[in-house]
C-alpha positions in Angstrom: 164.1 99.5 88.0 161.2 101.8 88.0 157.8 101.8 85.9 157.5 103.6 82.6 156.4 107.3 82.8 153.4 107.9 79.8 155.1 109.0 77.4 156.0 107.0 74.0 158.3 105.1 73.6 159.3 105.2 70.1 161.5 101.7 69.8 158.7 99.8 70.9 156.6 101.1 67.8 159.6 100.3 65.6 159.5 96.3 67.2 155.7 96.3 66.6 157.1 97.8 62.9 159.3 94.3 62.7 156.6 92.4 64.4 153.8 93.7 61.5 157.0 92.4 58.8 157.2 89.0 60.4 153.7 88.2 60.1 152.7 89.5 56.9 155.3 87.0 55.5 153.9 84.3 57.4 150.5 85.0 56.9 151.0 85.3 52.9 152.8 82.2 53.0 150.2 80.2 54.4 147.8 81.9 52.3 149.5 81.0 49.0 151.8 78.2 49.6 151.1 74.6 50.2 152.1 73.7 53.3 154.5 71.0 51.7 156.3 72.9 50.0 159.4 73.2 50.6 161.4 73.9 47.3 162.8 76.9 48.3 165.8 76.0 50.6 167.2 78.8 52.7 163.6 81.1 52.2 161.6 78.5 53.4 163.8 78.2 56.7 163.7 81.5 56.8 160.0 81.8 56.9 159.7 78.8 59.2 162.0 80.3 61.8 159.8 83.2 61.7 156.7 81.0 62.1 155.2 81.6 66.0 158.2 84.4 66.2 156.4 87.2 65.1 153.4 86.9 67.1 154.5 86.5 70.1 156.6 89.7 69.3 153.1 91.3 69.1 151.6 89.5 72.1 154.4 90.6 74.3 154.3 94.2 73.2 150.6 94.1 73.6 151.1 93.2 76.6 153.5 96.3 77.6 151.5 99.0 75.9 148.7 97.5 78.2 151.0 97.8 81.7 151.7 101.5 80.7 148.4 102.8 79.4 147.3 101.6 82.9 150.3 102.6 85.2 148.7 105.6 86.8 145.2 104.3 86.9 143.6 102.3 89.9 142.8 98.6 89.2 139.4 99.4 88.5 139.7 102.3 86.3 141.8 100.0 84.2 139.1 97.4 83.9 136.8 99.9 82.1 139.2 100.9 80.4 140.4 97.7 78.8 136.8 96.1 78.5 135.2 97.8 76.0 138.3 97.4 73.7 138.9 93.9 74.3 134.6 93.4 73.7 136.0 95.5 70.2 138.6 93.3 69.3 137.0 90.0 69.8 134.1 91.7 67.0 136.9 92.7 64.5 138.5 89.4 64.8 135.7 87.1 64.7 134.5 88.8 61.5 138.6 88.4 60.3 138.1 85.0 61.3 135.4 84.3 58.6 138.2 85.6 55.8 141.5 84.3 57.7 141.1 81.1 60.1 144.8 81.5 61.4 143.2 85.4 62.6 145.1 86.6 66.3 142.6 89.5 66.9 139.7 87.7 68.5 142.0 85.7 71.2 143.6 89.0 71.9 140.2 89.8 73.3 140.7 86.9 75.5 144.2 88.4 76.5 143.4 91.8 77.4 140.6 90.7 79.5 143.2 87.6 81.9 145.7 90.4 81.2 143.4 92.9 82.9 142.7 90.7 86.4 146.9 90.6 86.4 147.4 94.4 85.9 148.4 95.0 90.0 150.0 91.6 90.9 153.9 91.6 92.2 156.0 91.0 89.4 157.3 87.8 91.3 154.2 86.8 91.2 153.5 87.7 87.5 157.0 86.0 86.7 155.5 82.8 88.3 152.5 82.6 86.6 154.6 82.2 83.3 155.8 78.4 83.8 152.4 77.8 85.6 150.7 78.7 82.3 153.0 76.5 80.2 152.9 73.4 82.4 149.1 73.6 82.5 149.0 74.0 78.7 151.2 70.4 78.8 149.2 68.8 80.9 146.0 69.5 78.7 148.1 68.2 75.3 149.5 65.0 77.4 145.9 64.1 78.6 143.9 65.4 75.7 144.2 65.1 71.6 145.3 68.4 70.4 144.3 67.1 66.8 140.5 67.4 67.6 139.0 69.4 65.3 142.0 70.1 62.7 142.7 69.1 59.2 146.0 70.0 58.9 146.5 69.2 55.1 144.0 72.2 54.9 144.4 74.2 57.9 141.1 74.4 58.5 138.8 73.8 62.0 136.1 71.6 61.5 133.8 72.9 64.7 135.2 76.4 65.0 131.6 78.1 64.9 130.3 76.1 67.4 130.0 76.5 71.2 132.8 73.5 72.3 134.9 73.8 68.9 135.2 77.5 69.5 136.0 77.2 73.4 138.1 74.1 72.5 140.3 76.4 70.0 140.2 79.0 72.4 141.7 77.7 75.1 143.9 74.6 74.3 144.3 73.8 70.2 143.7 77.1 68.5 146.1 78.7 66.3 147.0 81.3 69.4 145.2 79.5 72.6 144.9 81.6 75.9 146.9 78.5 77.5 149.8 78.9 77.3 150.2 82.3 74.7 148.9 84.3 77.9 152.1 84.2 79.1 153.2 86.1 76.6 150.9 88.8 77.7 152.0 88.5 81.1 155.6 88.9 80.3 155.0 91.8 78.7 153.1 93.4 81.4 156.3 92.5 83.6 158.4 94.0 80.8 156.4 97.4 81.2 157.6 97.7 84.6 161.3 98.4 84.0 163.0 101.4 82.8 162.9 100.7 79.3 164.5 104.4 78.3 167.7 103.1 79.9 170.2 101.6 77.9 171.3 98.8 80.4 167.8 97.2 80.8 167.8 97.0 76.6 170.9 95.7 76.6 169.9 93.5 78.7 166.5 92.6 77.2 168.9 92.0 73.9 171.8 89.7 75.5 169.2 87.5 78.0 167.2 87.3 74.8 169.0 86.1 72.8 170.9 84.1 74.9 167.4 82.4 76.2 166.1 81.6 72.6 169.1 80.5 71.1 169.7 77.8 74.0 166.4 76.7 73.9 167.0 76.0 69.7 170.2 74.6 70.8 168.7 72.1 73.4 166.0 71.4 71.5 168.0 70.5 68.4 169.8 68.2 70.5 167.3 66.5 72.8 164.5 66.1 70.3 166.7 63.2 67.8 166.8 61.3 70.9 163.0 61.7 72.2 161.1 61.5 69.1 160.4 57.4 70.1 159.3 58.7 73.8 155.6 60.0 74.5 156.6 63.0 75.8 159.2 63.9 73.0 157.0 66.8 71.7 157.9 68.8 75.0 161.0 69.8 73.7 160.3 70.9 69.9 160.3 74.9 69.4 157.4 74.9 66.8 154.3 77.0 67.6 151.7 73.8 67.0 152.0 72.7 69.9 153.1 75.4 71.9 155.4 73.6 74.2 157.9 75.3 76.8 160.6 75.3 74.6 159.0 76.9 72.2 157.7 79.7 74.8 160.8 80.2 75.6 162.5 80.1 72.2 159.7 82.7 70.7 159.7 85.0 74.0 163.5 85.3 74.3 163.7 86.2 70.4 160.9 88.5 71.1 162.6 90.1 74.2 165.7 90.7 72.1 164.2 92.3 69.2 162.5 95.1 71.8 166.1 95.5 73.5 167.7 95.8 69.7 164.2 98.2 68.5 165.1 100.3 71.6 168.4 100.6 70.9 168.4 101.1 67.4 166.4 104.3 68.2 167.9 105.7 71.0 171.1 105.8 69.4 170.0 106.4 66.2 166.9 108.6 66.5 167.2 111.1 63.6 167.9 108.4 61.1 165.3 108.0 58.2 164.9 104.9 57.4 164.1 104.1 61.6 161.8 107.1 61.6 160.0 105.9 58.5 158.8 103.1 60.0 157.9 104.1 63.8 154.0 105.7 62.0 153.4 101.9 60.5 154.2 100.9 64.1 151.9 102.4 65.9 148.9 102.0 63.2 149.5 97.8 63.4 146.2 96.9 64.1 144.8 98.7 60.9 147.7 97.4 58.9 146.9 93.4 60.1 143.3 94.0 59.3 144.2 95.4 55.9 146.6 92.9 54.7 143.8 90.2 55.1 140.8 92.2 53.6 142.5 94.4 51.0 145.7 92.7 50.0 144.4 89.0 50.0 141.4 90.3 49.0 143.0 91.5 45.9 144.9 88.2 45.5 141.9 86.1 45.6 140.1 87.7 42.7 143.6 87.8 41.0 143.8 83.9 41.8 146.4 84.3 43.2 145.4 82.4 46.5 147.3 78.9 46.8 149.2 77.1 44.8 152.3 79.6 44.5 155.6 79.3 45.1 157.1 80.3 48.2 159.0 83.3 46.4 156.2 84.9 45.0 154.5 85.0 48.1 157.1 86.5 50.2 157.5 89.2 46.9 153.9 90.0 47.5 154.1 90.0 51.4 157.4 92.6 51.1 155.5 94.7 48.1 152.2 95.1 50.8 154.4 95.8 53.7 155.9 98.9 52.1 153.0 100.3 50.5 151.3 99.8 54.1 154.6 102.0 55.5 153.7 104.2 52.5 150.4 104.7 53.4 151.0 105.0 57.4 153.2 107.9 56.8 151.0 109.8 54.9 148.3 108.8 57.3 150.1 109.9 60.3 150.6 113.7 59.0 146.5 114.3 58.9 145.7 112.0 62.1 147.2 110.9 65.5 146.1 107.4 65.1 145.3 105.1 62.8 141.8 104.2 61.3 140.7 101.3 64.0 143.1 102.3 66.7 141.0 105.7 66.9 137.6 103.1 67.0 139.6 101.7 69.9 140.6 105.0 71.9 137.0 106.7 71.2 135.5 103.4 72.9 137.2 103.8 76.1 136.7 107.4 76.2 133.1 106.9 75.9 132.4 104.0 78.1 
């Protein structure tokens, strides 16, 4: 299997399309629901199951636009290139922070910059880092308390702003922490180096998947019942907080399987509308993540509409913002090539 060639790959913009979906509801759920309640059955399972899912779908694709933006570059080449926008991103999401604590931007800032030292490693080696990641990430919950810091009634960090709280969520208790969601990253950057234009490697990405992430909710389902009176029981939960190895595995193998079915989908089916009319809100994501927080919550906290709701009202909002944002991409995308902050983004690395 041979690395990517630079030139777009139009099912991966339709995955970060699904990815966007998946965390908008998650994001206005947590932003308007209680986090007890659970009066609405088969939606809140729905949203639940998506909880963790989404963003590593974003993480991993990050990480796979970042292999092939830097396939034909020397290592250090790369490093400029990837520095300034990771210095960018940590800015953006540390003022997103202030509005959204459960914010992904700023530890992508973290991401990009590991990612970057990984960029020419074997993809053996890349591969190995993965479990090394995870099994470092349990150590640190076994030996230290993961609750420092949190109230979870409120979902809020009591000593995010200062030097330790912030390193502390960071690293090891944050919403996203570097150990173990790098490996996300990572896998993406492994993912980059296969022939993703061919159908056998997506239909692969799509069967291993799904296969991987459905076993590990299978095991899971069945091991847990029996640990829950054992220390160690929490290993083998598939719940973001903490982010065990089940879950990494659960949320990267549903990940991998929704880029094999994104590929797919538009290589068979490239001149279909409704797949085309969401590839410009795909590749204008970071805009559109930035926007549902400042604009649409925004809107809904001088509407009071900000906690307290039910759980269908917020997924009715989340769906009515996420197709006024494809609205809006498209119409975008006929006057400009990129979208508002991912042309910040490209004119930083050109200039630096």
């Amino acid at each position: 299997m041979t690395r990517n060639k630079q030139k777009r790959i139009y099912g991966l913009d339709l995955a970060r399309c699904i990815a966007l979906l998946g965390m908008v509801l998650v994001n206005f759920r947590l932003a308007m629901v209680e986090s007890s309640d659970r009066t609405s059955g088969w939606l809140f399972s729905i949203i639940t199951a998506l909880e963790g899912k989404a963003s590593a779908l974003f993480v991993i694709l990050a990480g796979i636009g970042l292999g092939i933006s830097t396939t034909d570059i020397d290592w250090s080449a790369a490093q400029k290139k990837i520095f300034p926008r990771a210095i960018l991103l940590f800015l953006i999401g540390m003022l997103n922070v202030a509005i959204f604590p459960a914010d992904i931007i700023h530890y992508y800032a973290a991401y990009f910059l590991l990612g970057a030292l990984c960029l020419k490693l074997p993809s053996p080696l890349l591969l190995l880092l993965i479990p090394l990641l995870s099994l470092t990430s349990v150590f640190l919950i076994d030996t230290f308390n993961f609750n420092t810091g949190w109230n979870w009634q409120t979902l809020t960090y009591s000593d995010f702003w200062t030097f330790h709280g912030f390193m502390r969520n960071l690293w090891f208790n944050g919403f996203h922490p570097v150990l173990p969601w790098l490996a996300f990253l990572i896998f993406g950057i492994y993912l980059s180096r296969l022939s993703l234009n061919t159908k056998r490697v997506q239909r692969c990405l799509l069967y291993i998947g799904l296969s991987a992430g459905l076993l590990s909710v299978l095991l899971s389902s069945q091991l847990t019942p029996y640990l829950n009176n054992h220390s160690l029981g929490w290993i083998f939960a598939t719940s973001p907080v903490p982010p065990t190895p089940f879950y990494l595995i659960a949320a990267g193998g549903f990940a991998t399987a929704t880029i094999g079915l994104c590929l797919l989908l538009y290589q068979n089916f490239p001149h279909v509308r409704a797949i085309n009319w969401l590839i410009p809100a795909g590749r204008q994501t970071l805009t559109l993540y930035i926007f549902h927080i400042i604009l649409a919550m925004g809107t809904l906290e001088y509407l009071g509409w900000l906690y307290g709701q039910s759980l269908s009202r917020a997924v009715l909002t989340a769906l009515i913002y996420f197709f006024s944002a494809v609205v809006f991409a498209n119409i975008w995308a006929k006057y400009f090539r990129y979208g508002l902050l991912e042309s910040v983004l490209a004119g930083v690395s050109k200039r630096i």
